[in-house]
C-alpha positions as CSV (number, residue, x, y, z in Angstrom):
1,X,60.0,31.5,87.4
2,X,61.9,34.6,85.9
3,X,64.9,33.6,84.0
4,X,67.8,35.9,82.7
5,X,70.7,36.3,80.4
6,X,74.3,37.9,81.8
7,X,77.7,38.4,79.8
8,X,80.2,39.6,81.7
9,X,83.3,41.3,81.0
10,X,85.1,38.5,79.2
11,X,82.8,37.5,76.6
12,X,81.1,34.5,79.0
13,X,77.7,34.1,79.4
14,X,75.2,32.4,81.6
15,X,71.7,32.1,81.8
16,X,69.8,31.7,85.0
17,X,66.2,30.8,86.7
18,X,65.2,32.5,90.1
19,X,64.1,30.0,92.4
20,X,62.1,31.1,95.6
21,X,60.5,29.0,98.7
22,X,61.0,25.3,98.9
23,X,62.6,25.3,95.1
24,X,65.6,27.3,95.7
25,X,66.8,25.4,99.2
26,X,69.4,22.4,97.5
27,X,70.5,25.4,95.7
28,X,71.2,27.9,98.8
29,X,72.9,25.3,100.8
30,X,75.2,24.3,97.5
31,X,75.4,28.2,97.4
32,X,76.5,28.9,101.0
33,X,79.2,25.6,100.8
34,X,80.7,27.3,97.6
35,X,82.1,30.0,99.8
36,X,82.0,28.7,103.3
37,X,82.4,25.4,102.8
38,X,81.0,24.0,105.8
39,X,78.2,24.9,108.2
40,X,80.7,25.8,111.2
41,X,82.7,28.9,108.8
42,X,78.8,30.6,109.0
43,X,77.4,32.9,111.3
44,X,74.2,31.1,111.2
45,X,75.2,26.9,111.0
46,X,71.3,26.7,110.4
47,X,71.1,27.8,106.8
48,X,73.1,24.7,105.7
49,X,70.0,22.5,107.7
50,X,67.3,21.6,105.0
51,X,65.0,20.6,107.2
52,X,65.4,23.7,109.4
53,X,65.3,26.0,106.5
54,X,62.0,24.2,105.6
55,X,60.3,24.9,108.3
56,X,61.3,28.2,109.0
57,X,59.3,28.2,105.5
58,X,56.3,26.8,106.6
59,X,56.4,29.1,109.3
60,X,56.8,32.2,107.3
61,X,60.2,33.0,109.2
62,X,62.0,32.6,105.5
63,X,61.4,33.2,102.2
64,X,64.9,32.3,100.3
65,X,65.9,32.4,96.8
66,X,68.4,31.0,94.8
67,X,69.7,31.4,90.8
68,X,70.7,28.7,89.4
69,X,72.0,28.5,85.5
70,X,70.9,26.0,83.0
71,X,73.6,23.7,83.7
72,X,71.5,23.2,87.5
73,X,74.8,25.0,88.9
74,X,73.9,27.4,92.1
75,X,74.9,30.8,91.0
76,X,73.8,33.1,93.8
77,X,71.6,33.2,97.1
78,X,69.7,35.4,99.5
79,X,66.9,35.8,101.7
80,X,63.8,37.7,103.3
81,X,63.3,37.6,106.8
82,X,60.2,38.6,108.8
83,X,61.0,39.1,112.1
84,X,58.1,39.4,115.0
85,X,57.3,43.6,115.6
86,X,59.4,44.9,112.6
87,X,57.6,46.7,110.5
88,X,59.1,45.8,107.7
89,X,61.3,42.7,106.6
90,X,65.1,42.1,106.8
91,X,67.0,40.6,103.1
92,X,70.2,38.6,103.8
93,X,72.5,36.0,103.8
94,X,73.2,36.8,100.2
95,X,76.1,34.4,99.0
96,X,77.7,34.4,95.2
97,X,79.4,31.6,94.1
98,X,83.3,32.1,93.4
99,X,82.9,30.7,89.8
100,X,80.3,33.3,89.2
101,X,81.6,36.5,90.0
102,X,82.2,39.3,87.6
103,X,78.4,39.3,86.6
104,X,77.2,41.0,89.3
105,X,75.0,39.0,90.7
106,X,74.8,40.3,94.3
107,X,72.8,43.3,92.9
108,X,71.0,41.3,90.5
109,X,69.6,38.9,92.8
110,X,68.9,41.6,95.5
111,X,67.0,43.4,92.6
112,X,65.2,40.7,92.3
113,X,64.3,40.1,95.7
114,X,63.0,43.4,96.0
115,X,60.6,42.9,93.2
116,X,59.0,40.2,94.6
117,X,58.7,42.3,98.5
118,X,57.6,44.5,96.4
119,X,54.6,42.4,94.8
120,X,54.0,41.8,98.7
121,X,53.4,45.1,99.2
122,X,56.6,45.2,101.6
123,X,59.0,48.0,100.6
124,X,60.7,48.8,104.2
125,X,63.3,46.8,104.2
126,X,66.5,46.3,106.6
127,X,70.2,44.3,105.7
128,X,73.0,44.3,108.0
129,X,76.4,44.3,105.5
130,X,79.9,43.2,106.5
131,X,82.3,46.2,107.2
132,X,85.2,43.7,105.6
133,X,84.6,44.2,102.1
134,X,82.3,46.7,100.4
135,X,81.1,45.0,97.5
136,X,78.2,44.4,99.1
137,X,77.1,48.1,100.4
138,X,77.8,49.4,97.3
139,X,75.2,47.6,95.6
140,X,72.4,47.9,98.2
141,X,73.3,51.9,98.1
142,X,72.3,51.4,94.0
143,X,69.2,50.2,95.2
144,X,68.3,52.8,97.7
145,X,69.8,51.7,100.9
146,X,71.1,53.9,103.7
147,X,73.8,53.1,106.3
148,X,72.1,54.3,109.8
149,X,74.4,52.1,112.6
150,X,76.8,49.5,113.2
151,X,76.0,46.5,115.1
152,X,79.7,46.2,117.2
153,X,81.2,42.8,117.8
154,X,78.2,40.8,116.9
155,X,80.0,37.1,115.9
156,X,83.1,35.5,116.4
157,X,85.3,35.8,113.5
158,X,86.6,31.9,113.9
159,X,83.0,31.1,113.3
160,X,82.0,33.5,109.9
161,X,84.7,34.3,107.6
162,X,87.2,32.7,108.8
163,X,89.0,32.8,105.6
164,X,90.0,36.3,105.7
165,X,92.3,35.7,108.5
166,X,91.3,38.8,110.7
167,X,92.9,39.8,113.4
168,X,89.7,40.7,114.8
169,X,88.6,38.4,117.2
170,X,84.5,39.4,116.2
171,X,82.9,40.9,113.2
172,X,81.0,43.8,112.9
173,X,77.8,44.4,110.7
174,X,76.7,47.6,109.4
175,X,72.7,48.0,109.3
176,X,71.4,49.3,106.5
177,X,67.5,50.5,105.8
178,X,65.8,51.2,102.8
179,X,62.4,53.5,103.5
180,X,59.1,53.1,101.9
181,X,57.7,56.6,103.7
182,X,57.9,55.6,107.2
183,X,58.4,57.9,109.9
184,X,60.3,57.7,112.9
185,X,57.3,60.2,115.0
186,X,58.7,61.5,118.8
187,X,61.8,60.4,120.1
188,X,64.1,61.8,123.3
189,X,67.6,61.5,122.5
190,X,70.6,63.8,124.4
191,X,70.9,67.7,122.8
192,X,74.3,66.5,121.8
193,X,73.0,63.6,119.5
194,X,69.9,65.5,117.9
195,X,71.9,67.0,114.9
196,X,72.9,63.1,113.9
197,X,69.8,61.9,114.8
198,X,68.1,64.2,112.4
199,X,70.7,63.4,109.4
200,X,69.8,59.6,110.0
201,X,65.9,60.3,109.4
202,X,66.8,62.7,106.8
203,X,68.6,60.7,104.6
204,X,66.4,58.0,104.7
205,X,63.0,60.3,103.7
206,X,61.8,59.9,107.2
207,X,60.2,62.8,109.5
208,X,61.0,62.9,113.2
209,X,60.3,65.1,116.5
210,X,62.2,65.7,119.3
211,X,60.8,65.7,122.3
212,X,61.8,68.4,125.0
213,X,61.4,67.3,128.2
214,X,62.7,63.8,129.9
215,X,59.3,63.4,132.1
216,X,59.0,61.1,135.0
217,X,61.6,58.6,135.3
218,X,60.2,54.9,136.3
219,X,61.9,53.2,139.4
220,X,61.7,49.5,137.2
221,X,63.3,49.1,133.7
222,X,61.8,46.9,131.4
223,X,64.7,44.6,129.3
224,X,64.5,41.7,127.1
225,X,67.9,40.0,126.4
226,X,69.0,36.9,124.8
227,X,72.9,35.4,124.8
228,X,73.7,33.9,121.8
229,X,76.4,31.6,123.5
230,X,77.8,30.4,119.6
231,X,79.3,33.7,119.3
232,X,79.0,35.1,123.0
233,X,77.1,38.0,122.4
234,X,74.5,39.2,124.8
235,X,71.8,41.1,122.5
236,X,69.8,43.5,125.3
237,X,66.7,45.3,124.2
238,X,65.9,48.2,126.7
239,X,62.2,48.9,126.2
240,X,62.0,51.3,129.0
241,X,64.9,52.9,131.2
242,X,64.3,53.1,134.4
243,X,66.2,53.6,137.8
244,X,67.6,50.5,138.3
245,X,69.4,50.4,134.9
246,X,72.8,50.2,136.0
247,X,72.1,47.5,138.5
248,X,70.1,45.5,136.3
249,X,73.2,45.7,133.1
250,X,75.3,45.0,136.1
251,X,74.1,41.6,136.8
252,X,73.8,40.9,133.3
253,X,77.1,41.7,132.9
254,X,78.5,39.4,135.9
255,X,76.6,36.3,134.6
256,X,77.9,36.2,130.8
257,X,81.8,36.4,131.4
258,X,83.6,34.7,128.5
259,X,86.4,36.1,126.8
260,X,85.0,37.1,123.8
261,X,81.7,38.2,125.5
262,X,80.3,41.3,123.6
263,X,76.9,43.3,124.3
264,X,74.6,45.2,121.9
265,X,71.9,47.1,122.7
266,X,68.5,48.8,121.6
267,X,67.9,51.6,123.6
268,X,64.3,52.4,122.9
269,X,64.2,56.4,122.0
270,X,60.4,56.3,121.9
271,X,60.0,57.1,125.5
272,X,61.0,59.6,128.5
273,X,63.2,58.1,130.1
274,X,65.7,57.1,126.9
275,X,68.2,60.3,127.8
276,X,68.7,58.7,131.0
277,X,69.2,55.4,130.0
278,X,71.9,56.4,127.0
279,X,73.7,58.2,130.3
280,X,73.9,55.4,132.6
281,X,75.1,53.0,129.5
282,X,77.7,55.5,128.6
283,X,78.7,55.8,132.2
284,X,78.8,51.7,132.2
285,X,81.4,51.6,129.4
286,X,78.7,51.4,126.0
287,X,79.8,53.2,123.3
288,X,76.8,54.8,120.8
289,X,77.3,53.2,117.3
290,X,74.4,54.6,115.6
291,X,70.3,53.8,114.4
292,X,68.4,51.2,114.2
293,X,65.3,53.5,112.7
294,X,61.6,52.7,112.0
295,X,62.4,48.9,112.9
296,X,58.8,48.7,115.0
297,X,56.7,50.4,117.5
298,X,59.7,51.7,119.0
299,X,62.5,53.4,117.3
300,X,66.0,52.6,118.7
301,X,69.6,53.8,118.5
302,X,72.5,51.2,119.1
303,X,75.4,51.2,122.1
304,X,77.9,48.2,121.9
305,X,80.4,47.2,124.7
306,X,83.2,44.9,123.5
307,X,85.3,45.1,126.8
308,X,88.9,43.3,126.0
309,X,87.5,42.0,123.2
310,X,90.3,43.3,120.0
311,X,88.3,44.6,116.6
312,X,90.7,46.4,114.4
313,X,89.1,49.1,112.3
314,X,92.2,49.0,110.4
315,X,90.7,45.9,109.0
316,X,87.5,47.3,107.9
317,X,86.6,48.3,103.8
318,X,83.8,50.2,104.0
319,X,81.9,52.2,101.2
320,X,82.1,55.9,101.4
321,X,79.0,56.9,103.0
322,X,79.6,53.9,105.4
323,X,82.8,55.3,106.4
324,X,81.6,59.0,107.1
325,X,79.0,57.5,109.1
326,X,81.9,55.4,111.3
327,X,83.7,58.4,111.4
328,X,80.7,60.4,112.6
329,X,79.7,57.4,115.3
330,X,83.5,57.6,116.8
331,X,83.5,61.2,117.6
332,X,80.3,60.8,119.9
């Protein structure tokens, strides 16, 4: 186990061990009530379950880490994800404890965490950051992370920060990608899109083609969706657009009704028919918030429709490059 030695600002010092797998869960869950408290103030209620965090070990779902100083105190938290078809992993749910802040240890542990994907031979890596504070982006931009979408209205705000008092009724995450030499090959996106589309790949070292022509439309679509009904958001993956899009996000649409119903979708870019399908979701009231690049076989931009659902920008504190890229999004 690595161990290191941090003085801060003031003088204090503390010295911490990195604990990974089955070592480092008493200390995550410690870790996650130091700032949330309890399980129902977190997106995800299951990281405070030991016994669900331990299999989601066993499975290889979750690799978590934890620092923890001599004193056997939980310092910091966060954890690699491998998710089914990505072609790379996903790091989150990175927590510092209050009494420990002023040491850095958000980029510290993240460092960290990349070493060891690193020894794994895993260097494509995704994070989805909070647009309510940028503390976090801006140390995941040290380490080589690009902003590339926003993921619009993706959990209730009574449910994951509550603390801040938002107005927002749902929070929004930022995606973030950091490339190992992936590229994002042919993808059909409208002419008026293909000038961001290329900055995306660009700025994260990533070659792409564009594809001229739309070719044959398919009379059936082919979606995968799931409704997360703790935070009412229906998540809609549109593998292939075809011509009974509009009726098919139609009846989605009439059978997840709540108030604070949100949808986000990946459109699939990878094939003909995406230029139609971005049309007919624009026409349906989806708004275009970005990429979700080189996350698998397909790559993917992201449309979100919030209907009456209020999510004050106002409220957001993004980094810089974060907030040219929201700016850029809007104007689309």
């Amino acid at each position: 186990m690595e161990k290191v030695s941090l003085i801060n600002k003031s003088g204090r010092r503390i010295d911490l061990t990195f604990h990974k797998g089955e070592q480092s869960v008493r200390g995550l869950i410690d870790c996650m009530a130091s700032v949330y408290g309890i399980p129902s103030n977190y997106a995800n209620s299951f990281m405070f379950d030991v016994e669900v965090i331990r299999e989601k070990i066993r499975q290889g779902k979750l690799v978590p880490f934890a620092a923890i100083t001599d004193d056997g105190i939980p310092a910091a938290t966060l954890s690699y994800k491998k998710h089914h078809g990505m072609r790379g992993g996903e790091i989150g749910a990175l927590v510092v404890n209050p009494e420990f802040r002023g040491f850095n240890l958000g980029q510290i542990i993240t460092e960290h965490v990349l070493s060891e994907c690193k020894k794994k031979d895993v260097s494509l890596l995704y994070a989805h950051m909070v647009m309510y504070h940028a503390q976090s982006g801006r140390a995941y931009e040290k380490l080589g992370f690009i902003p590339t979408g926003f993921l619009f209205g993706a959990v209730d705000s009574k449910k994951h920060l509550a603390q801040l008092n938002l107005a927002s009724q749902k929070i929004s995450w930022a995606v973030y990608v950091k490339n190992d030499g992936s590229n994002g090959g042919t993808v059909y996106v409208p002419s008026h899109l293909k000038g961001f589309v290329r900055e995306i790949y660009t700025s994260l070292g990533a070659d792409v083609q564009f594809a001229d022509e739309s070719g044959k439309l398919n009379e059936t679509s082919h979606i995968e969706y799931k409704q997360d009904d703790y935070h009412k958001t229906l998540n809609i993956d549109i593998i292939a657009s075809g011509r009974d899009l509009r009726e098919r996000l139609e009846m989605l649409e009439k059978e997840y009704t709540d108030e604070l119903q949100t949808s986000m979708v990946l459109l699939n870019i990878s094939e003909p028919g995406a230029v139609y399908g971005y049309e007919v979701m624009r026409a349906a009231g989806y708004r275009f918030f970005g990429l979700n690049p080189l996350a698998g076989e397909r790559e993917t931009i992201i449309m979100s429709k919030i209907n009456r659902v209020l999510i004050d920008s106002a409220e957001f504190q993004l980094t810089v490059p974060a907030q040219r890229l929201f700016e850029r999004v809007s104007e689309v």
